[in-house]
PAFI-507698 format. One line per 5 residues: number of its first residue (from 1); their letters; for each residue x, y, z of N, C-alpha, C. Coordinates in nm, 4 decimals, decimal comma, padded with zeros to 6 digits, always signed. Layout:
REM PAFI-507698
NUM = a = X:Y:Z:X:Y:Z:X:Y:Z | ...
END
This chain:
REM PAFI-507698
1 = xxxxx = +00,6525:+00,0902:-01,0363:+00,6698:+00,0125:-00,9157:+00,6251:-00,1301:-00,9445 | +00,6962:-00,2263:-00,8737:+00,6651:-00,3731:-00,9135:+00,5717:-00,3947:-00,7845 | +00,4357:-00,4419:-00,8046:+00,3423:-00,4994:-00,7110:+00,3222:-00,6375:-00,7388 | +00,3286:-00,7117:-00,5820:+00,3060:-00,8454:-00,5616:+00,1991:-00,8337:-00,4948 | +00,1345:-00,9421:-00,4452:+00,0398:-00,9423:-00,3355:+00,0563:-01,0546:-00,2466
6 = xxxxx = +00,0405:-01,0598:-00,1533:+00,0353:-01,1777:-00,0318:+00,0202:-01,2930:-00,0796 | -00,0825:-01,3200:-00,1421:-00,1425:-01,4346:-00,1728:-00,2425:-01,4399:-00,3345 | -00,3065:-01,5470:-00,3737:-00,3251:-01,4925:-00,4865:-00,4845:-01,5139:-00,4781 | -00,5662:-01,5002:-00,3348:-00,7381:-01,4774:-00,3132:-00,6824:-01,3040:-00,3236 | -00,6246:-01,2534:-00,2249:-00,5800:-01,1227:-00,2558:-00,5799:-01,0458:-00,3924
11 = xxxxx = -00,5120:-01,1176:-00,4259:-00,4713:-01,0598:-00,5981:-00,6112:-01,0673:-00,6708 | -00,6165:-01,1636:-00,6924:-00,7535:-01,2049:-00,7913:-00,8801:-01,0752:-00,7480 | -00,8527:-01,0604:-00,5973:-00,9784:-00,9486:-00,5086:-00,9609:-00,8026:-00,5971 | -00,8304:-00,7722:-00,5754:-00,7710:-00,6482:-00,6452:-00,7761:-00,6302:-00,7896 | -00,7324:-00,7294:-00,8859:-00,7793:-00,7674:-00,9974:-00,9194:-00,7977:-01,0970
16 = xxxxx = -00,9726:-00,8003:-00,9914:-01,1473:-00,8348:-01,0616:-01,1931:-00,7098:-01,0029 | -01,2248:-00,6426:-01,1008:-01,3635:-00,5006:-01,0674:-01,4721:-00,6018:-00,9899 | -01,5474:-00,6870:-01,0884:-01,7030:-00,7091:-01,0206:-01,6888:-00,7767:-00,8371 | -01,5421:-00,8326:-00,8382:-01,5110:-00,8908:-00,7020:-01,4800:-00,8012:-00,6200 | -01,4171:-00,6588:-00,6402:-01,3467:-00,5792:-00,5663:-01,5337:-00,5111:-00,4980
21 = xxxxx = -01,5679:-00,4792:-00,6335:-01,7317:-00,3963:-00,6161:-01,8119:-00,4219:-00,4714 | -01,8284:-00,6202:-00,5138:-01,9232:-00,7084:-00,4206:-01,8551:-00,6857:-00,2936 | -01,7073:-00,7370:-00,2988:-01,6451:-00,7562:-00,1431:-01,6647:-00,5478:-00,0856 | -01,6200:-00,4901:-00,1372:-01,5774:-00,3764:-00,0436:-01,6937:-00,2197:-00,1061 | -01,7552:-00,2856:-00,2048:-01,8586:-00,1419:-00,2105:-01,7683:-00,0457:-00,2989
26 = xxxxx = -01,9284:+00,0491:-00,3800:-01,8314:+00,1271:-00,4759:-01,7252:+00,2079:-00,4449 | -01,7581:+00,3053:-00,3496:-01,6386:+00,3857:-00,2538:-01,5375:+00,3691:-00,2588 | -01,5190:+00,2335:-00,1826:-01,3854:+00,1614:-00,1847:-01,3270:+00,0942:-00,2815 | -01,3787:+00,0532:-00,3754:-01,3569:-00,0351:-00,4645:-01,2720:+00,0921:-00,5813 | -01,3039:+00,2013:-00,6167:-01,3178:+00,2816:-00,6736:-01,1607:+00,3499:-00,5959
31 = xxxxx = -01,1821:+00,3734:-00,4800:-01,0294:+00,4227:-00,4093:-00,9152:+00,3492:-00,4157 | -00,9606:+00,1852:-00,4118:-00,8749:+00,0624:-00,4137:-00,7957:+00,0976:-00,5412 | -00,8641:+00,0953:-00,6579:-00,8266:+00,1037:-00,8135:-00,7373:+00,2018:-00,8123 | -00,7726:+00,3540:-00,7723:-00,7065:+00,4435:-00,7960:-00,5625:+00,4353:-00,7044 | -00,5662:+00,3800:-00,6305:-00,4382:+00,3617:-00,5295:-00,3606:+00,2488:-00,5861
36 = xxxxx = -00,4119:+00,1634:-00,6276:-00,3071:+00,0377:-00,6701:-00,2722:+00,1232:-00,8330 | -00,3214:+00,1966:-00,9177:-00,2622:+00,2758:-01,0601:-00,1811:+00,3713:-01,0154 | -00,1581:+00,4761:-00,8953:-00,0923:+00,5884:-00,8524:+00,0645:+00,4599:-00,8075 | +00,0080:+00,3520:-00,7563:+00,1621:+00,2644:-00,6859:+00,2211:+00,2152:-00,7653 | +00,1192:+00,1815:-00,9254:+00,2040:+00,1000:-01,0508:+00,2542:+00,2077:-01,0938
41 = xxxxx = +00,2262:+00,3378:-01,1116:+00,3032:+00,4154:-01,1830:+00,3984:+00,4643:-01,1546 | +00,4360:+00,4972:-00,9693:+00,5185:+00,5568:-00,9202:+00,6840:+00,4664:-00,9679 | +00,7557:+00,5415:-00,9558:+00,9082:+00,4851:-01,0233:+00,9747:+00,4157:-00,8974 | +00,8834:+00,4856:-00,7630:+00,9717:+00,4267:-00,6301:+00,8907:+00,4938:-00,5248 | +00,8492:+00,4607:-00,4266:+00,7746:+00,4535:-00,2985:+00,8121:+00,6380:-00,3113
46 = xxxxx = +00,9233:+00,6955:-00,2656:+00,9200:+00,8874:-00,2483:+00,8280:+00,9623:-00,3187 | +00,7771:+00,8328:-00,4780:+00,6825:+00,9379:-00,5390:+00,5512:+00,9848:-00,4793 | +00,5370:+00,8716:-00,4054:+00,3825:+00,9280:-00,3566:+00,3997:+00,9467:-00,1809 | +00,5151:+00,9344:-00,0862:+00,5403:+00,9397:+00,0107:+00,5470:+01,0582:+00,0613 | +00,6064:+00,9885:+00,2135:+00,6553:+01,2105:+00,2470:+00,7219:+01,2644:+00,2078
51 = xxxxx = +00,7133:+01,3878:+00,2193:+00,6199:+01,5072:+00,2771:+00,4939:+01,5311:+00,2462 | +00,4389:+01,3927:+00,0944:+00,2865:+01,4057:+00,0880:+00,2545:+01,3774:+00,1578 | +00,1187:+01,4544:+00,1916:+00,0314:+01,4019:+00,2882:-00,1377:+01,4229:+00,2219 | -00,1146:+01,4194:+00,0946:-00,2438:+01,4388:-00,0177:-00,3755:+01,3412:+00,0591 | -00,4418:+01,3313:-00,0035:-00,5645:+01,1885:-00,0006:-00,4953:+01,0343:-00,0019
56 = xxxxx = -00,4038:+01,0742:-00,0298:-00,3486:+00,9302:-00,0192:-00,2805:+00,8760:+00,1367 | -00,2225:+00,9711:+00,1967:-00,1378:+00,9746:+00,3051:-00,0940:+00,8453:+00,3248 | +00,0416:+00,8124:+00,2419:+00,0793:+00,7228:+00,2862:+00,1710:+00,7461:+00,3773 | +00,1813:+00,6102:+00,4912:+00,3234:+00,6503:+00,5942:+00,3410:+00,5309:+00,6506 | +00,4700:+00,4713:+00,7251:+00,5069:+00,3902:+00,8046:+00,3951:+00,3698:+00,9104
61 = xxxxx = +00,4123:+00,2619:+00,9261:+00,2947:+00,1902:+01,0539:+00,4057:+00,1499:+01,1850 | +00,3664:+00,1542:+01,3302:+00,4348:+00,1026:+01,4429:+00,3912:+00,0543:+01,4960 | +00,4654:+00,0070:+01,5986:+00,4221:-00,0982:+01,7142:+00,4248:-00,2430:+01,6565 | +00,2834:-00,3622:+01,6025:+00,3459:-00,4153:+01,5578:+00,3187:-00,4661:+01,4050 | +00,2629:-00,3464:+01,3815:+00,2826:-00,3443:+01,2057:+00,4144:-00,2691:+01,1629
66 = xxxxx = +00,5207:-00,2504:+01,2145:+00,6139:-00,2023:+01,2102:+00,6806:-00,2503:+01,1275 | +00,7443:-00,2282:+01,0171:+00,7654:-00,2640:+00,9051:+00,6438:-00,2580:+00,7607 | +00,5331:-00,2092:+00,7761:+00,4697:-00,2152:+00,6894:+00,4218:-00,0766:+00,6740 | +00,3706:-00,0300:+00,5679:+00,2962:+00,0699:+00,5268:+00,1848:+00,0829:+00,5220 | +00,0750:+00,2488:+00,5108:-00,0207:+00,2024:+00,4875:-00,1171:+00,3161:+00,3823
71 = xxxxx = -00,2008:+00,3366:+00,3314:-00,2375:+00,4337:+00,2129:-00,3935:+00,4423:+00,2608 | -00,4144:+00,5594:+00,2971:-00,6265:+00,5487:+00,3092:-00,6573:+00,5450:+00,1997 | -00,7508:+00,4520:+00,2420:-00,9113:+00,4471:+00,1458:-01,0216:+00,5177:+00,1803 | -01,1054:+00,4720:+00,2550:-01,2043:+00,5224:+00,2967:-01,2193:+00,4962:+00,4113 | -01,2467:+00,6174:+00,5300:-01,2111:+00,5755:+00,6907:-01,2821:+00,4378:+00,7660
76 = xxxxx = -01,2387:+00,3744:+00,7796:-01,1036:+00,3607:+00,8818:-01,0326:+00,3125:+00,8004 | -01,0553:+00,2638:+00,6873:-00,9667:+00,1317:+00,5915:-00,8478:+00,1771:+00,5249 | -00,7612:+00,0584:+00,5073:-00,6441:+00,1405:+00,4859:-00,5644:-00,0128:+00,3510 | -00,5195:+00,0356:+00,2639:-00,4603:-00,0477:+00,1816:-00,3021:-00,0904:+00,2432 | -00,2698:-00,1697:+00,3350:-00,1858:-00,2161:+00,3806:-00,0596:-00,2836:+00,2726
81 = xxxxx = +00,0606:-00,2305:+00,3069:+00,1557:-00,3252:+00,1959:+00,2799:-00,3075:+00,2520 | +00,3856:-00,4011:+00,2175:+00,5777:-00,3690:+00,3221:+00,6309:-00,3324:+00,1441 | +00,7404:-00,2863:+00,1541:+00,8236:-00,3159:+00,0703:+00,8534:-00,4835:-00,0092 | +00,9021:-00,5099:-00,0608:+00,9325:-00,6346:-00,1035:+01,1081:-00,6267:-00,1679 | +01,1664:-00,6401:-00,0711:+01,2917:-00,6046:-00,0830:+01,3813:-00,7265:+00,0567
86 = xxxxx = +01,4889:-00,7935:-00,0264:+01,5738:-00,8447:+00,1180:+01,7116:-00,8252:+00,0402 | +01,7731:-00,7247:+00,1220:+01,7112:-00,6518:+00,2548:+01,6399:-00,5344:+00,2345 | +01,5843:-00,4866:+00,3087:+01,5092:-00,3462:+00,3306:+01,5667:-00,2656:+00,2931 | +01,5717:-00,1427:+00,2250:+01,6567:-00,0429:+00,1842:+01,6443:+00,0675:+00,3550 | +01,7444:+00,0889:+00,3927:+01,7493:+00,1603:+00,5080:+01,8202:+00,3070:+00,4727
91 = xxxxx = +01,8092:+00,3664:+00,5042:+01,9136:+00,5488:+00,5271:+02,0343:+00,5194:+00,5762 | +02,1469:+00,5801:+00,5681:+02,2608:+00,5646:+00,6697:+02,2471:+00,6081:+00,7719 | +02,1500:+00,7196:+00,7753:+02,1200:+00,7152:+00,9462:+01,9534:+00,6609:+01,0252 | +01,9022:+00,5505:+00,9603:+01,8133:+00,4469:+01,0131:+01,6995:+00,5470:+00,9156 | +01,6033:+00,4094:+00,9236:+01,4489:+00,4229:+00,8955:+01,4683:+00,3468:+00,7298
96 = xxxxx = +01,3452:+00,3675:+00,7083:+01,3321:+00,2966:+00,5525:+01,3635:+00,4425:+00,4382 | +01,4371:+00,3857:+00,3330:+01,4966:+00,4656:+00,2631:+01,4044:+00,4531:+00,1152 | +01,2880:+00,5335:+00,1450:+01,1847:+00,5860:+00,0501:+01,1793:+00,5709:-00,0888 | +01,2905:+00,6011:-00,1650:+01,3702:+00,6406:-00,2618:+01,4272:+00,4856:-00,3227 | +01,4492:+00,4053:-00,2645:+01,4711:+00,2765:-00,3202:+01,3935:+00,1868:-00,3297
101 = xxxxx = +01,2729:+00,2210:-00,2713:+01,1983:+00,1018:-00,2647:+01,1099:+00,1085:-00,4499 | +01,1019:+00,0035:-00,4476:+01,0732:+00,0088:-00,6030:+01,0356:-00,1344:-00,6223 | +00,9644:-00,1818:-00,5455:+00,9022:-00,3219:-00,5133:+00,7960:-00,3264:-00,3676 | +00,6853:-00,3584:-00,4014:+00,5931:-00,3993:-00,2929:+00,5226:-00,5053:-00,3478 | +00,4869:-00,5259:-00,1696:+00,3696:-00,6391:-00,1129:+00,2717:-00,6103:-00,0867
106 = xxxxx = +00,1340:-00,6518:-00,1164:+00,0440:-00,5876:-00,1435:-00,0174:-00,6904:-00,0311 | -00,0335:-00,6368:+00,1585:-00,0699:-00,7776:+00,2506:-00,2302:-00,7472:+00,2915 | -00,2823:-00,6400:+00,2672:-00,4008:-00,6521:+00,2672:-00,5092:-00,5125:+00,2595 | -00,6343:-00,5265:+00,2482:-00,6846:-00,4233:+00,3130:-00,7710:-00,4133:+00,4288 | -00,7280:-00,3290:+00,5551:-00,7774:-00,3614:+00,6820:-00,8179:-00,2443:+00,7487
111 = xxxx = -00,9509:-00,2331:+00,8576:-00,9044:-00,1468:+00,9606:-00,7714:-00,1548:+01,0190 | -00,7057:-00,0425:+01,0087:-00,5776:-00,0705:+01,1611:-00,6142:-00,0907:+01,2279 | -00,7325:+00,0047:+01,3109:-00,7576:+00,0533:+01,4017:-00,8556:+00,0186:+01,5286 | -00,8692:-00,1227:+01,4587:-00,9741:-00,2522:+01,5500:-00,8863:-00,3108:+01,6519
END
């Protein structure tokens, strides 16, 4: 999978162990790693998507993160990212089409749920 990130304070965050450590603690820092190596390796978003619903649970976000995805870390936090695709790969009969995506944006890591 090809990963971008938002911006490049982002990147550099994700990229530096001793920065990832300080900002978000071992826990997370440690879940962060293992989630951004499971997304470089995957060949295309279905590999680690649904019908998993492992430790990773990734899934579509709504309302108005709608369009983006999201992967747990450690509760509440969630490794936030969209596809990076124009246009969006869609199904012929609607929603995002799992299976093509083979490019992300890496927009942050956040509570949703604040």
């Amino acid at each position: 999978m090809d990963i971008c990130f938002a911006d490049r304070k982002l990147e550099k965050e994700c990229n530096d162990a001793r920065l990832l450590l300080r900002r978000h603690g071992e826990r997370r820092a440690k879940l962060l790693k293992g989630r951004l190596a499971v997304l470089a390796a995957a060949t295309c978003l279905a590999d680690i998507g649904p019908p998993y619903r492992g430790p990773m649970r990734c899934h579509e976000l709504t309302g108005d993160r709608a369009g983006q995805l999201s992967i747990d870390l450690d509760h509440p936090y969630r490794l936030i990212f969209s596809p990076n695709h124009d246009p969006i790969p869609e199904r012929d009969a609607g929603g995002l089409d799992w299976s093509r995506v083979n490019a992300i944006r890496i927009l942050e890591i956040a509570d949703t749920h604040e």
